[in-house]
Backbone as JSON Lines, residues from 0, in Angstrom:
{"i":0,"aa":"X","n":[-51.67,109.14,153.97],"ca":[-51.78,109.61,152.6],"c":[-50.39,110.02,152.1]}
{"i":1,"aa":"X","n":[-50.04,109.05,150.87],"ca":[-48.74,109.75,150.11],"c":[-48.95,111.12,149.49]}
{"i":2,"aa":"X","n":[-47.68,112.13,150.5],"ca":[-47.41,113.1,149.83],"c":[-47.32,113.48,148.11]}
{"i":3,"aa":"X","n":[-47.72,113.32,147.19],"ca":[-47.78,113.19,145.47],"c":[-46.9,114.24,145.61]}
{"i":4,"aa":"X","n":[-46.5,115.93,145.61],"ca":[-45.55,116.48,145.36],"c":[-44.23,115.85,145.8]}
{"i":5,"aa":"X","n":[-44.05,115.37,147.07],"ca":[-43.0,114.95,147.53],"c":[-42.6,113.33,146.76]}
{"i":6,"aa":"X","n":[-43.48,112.97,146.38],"ca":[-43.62,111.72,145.37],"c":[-42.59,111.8,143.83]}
{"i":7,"aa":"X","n":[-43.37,112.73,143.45],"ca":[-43.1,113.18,142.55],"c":[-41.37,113.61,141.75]}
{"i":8,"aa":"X","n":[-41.5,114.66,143.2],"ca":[-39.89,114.62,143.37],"c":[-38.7,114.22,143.51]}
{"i":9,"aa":"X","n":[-39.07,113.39,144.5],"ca":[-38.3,111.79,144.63],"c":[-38.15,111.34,143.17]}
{"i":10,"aa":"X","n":[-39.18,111.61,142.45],"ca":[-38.91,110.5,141.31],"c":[-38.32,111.17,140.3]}
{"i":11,"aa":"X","n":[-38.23,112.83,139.83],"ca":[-37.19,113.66,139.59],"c":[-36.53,113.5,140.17]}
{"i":12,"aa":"X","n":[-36.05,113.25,140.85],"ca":[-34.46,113.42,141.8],"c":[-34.13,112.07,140.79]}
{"i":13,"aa":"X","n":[-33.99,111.23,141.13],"ca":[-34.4,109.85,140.8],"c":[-33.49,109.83,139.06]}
{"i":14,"aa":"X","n":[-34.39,110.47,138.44],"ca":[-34.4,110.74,136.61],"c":[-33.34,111.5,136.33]}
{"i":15,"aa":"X","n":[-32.72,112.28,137.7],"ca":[-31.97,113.02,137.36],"c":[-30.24,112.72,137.83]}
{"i":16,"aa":"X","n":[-30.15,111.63,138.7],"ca":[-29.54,110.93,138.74],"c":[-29.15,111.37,140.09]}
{"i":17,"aa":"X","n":[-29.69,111.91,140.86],"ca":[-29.81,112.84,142.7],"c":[-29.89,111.49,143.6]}
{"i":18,"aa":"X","n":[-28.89,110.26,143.68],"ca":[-29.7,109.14,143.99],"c":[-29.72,109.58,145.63]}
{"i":19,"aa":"X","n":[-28.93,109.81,146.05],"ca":[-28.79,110.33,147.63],"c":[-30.13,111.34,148.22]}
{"i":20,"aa":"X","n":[-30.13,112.31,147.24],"ca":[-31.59,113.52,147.56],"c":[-32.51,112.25,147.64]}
{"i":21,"aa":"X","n":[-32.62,111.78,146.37],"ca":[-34.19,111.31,146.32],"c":[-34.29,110.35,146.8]}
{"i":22,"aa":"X","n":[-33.47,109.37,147.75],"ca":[-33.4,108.37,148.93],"c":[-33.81,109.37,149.99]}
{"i":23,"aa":"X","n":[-33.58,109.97,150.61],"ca":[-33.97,111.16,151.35],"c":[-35.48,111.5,151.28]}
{"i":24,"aa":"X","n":[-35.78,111.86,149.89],"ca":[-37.12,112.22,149.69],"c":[-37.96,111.4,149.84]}
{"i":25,"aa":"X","n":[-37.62,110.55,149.19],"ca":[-38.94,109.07,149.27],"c":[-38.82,108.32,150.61]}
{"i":26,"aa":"X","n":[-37.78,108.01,151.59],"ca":[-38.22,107.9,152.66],"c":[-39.17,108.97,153.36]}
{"i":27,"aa":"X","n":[-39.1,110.21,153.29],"ca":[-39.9,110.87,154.19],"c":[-41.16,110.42,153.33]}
{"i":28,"aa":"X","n":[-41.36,110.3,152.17],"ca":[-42.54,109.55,151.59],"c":[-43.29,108.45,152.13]}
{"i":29,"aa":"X","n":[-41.83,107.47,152.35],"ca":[-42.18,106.09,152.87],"c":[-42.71,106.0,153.77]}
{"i":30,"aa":"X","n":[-42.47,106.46,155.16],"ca":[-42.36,105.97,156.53],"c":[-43.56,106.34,157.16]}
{"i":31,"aa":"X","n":[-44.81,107.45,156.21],"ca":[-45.71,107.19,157.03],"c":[-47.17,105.91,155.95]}
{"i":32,"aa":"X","n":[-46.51,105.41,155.15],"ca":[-47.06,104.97,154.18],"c":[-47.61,103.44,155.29]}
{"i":33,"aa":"X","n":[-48.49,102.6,153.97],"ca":[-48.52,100.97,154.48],"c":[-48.88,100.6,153.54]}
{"i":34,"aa":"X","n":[-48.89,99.32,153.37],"ca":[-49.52,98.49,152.54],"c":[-48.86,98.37,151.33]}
{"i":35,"aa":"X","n":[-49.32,98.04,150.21],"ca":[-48.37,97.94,148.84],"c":[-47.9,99.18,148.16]}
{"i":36,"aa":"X","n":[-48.35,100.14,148.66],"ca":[-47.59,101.78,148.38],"c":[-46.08,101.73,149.24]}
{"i":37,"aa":"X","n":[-45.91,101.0,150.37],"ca":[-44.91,101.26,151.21],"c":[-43.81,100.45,150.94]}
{"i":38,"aa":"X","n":[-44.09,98.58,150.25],"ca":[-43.04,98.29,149.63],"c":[-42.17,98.76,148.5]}
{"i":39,"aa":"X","n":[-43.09,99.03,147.29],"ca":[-42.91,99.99,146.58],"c":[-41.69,100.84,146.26]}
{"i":40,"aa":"X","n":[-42.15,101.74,147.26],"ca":[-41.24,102.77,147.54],"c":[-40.15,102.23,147.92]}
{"i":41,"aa":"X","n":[-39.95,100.95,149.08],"ca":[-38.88,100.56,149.67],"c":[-38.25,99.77,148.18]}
{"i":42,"aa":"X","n":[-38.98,99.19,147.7],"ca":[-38.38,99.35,145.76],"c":[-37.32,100.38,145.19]}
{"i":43,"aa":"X","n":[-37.92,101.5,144.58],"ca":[-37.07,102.58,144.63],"c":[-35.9,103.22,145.14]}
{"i":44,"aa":"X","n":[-36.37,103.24,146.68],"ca":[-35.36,103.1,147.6],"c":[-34.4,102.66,147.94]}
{"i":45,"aa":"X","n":[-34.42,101.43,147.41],"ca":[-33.25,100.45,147.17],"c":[-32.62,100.63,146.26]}
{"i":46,"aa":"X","n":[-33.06,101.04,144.99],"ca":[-32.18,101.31,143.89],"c":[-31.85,102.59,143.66]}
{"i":47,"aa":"X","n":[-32.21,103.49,144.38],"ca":[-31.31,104.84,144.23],"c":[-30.18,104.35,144.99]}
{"i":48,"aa":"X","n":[-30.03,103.81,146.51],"ca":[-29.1,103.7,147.41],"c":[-28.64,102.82,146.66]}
{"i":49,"aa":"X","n":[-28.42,101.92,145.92],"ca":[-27.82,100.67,145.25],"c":[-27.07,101.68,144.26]}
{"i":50,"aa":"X","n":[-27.44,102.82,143.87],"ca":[-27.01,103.49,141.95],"c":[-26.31,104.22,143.23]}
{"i":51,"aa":"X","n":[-26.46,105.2,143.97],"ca":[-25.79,105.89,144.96],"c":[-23.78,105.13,145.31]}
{"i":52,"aa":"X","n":[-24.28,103.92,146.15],"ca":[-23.43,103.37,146.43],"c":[-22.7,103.06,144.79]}
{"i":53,"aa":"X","n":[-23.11,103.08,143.67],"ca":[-22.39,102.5,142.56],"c":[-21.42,104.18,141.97]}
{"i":54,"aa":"X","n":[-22.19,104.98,142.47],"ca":[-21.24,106.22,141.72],"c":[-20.66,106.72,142.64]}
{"i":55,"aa":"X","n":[-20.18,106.07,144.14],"ca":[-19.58,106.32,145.23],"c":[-18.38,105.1,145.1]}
{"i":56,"aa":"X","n":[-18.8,104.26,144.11],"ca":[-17.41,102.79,144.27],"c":[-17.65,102.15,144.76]}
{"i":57,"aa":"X","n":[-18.49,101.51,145.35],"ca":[-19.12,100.57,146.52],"c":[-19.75,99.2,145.69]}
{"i":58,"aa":"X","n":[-19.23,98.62,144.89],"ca":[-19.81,97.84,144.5],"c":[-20.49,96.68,145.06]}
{"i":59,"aa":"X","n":[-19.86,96.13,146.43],"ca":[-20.88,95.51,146.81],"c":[-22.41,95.66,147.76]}
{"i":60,"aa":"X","n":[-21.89,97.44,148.06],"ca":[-23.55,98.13,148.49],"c":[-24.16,97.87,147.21]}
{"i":61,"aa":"X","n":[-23.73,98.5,146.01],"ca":[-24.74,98.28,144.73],"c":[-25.33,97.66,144.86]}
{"i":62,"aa":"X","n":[-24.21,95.79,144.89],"ca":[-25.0,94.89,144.49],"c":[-26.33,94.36,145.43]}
{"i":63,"aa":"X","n":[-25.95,94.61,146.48],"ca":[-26.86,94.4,147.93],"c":[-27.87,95.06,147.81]}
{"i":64,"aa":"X","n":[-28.43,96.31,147.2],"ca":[-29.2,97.09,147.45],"c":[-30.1,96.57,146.1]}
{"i":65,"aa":"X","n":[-29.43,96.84,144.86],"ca":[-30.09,96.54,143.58],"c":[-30.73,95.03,143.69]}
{"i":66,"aa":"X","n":[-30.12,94.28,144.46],"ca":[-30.66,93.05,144.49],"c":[-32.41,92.91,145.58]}
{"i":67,"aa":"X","n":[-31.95,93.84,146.76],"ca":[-33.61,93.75,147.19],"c":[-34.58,94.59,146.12]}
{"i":68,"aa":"X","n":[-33.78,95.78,146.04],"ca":[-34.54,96.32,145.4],"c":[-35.65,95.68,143.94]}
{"i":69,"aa":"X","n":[-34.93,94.82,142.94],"ca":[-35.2,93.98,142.4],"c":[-36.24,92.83,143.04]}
{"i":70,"aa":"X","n":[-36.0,92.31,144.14],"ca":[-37.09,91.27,145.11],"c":[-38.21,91.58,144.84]}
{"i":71,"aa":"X","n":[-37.94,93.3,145.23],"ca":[-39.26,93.99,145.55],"c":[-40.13,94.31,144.92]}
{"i":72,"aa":"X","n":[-39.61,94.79,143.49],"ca":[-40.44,95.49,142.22],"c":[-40.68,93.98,141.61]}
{"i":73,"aa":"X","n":[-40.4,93.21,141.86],"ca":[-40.65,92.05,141.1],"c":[-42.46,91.58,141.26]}
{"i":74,"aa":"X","n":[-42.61,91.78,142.76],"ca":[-43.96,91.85,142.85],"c":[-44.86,92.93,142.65]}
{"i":75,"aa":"X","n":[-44.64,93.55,141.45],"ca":[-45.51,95.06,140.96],"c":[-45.34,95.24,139.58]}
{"i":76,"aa":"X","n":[-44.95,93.55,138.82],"ca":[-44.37,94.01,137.22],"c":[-46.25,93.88,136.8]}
{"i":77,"aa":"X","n":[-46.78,93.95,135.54],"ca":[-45.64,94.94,134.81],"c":[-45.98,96.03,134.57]}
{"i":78,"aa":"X","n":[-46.84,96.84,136.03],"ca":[-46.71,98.08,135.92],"c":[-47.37,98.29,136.97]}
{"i":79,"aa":"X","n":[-46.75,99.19,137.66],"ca":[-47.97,100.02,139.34],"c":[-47.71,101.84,139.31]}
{"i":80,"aa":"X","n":[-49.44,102.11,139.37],"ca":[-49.32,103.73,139.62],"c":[-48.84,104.39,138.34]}
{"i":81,"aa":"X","n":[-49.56,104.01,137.08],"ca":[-48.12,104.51,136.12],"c":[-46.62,104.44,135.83]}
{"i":82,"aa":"X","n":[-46.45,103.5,136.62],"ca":[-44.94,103.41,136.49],"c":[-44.63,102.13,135.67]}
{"i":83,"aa":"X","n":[-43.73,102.2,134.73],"ca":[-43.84,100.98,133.53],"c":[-42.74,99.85,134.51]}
{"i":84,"aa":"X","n":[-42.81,98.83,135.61],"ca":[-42.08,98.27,136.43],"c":[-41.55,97.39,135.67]}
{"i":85,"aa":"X","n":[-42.0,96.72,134.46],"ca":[-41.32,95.85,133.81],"c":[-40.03,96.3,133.16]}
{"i":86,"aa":"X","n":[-40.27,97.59,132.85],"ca":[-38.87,98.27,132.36],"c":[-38.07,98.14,132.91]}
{"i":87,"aa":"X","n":[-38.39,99.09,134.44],"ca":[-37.6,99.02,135.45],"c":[-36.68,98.02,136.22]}
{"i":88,"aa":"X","n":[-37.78,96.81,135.86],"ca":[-37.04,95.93,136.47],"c":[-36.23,94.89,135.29]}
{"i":89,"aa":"X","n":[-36.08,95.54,134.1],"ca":[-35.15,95.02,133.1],"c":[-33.89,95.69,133.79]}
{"i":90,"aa":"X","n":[-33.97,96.87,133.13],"ca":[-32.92,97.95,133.51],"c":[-32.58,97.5,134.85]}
{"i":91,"aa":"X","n":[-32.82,97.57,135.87],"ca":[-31.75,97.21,136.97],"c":[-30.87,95.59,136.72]}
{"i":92,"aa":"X","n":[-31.69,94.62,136.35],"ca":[-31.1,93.65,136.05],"c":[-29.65,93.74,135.23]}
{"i":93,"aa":"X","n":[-29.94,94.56,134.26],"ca":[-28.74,95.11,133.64],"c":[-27.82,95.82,134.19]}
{"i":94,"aa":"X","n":[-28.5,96.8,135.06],"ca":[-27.12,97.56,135.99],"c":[-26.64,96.32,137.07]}
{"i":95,"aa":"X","n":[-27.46,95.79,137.49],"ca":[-26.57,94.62,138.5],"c":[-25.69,93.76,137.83]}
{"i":96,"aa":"X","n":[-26.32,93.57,136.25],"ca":[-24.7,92.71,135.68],"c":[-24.07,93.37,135.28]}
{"i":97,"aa":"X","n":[-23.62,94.61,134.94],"ca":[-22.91,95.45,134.67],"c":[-21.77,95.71,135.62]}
{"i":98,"aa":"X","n":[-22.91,95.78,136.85],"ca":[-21.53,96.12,138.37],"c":[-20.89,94.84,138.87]}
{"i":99,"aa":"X","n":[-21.87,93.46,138.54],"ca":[-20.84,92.2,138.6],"c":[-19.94,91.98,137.89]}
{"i":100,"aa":"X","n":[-20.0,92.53,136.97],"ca":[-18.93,92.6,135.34],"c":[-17.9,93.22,135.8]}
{"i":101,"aa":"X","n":[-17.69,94.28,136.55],"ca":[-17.16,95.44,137.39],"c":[-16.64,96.49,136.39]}
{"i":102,"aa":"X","n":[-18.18,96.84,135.68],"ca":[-18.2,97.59,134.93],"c":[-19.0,99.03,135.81]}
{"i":103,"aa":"X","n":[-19.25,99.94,134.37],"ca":[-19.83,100.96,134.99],"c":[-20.84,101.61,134.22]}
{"i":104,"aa":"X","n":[-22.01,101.79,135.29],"ca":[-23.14,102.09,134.46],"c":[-23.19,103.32,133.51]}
{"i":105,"aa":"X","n":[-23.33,103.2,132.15],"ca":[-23.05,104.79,131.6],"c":[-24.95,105.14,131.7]}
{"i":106,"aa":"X","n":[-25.91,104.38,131.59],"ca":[-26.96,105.32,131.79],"c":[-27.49,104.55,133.01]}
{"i":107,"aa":"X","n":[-28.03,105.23,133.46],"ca":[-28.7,104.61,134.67],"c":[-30.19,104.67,134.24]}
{"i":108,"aa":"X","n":[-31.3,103.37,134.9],"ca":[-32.79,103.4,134.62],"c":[-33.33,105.09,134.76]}
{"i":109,"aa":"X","n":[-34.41,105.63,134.1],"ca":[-35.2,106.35,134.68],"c":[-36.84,105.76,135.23]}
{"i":110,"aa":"X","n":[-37.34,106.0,136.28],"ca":[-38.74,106.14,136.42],"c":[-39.53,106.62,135.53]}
């Protein structure tokens, strides 16, 4: 059973631009999860550590990370759990050409 407070938080962390905390958070979310709740998350997961690595300089973690991450939410458009995924998965598309541009994201997606 997904923790929902710890869910939750992750996804504040997330909104708030905490990409490191809420990689942290949502794995302890993740790892006792299965099934299509557990890719999901490994969704998310990828794109905090992808936005993480991008406000650390790492552009090609970004791109590595934003790109599974993207794989992943691709199979959950265009929307899972309340979460509007089609957005989401605009918005990263845009931050990944942004960081190929070797530009820099001034807003980052929210959840």
């Amino acid at each position: 059973m997904v923790s929902e407070t710890a869910r939750r938080r992750g996804i504040e962390l997330f909104n708030a631009g905490e990409f490191y905390e809420c990689h942290e958070v949502l794995e302890d979310v993740w790892r006792p999860c299965q099934g299509e709740e557990r890719f999901f998350l490994q969704a998310l997961i990828h794109y905090a550590v992808g936005f993480y690595h991008h406000q650390r300089g790492n552009p090609l973690g970004a791109e590595l990370q934003l790109r599974k991450g993207l794989r992943k939410l691709a199979g959950y458009l265009p929307a899972f759990q309340g979460v509007d995924t089609a957005r989401l998965y605009r918005e990263g598309q845009v931050a990944l050409e942004t960081i190929l541009a070797g530009g820099s994201i001034e807003r980052f997606p929210r959840i």
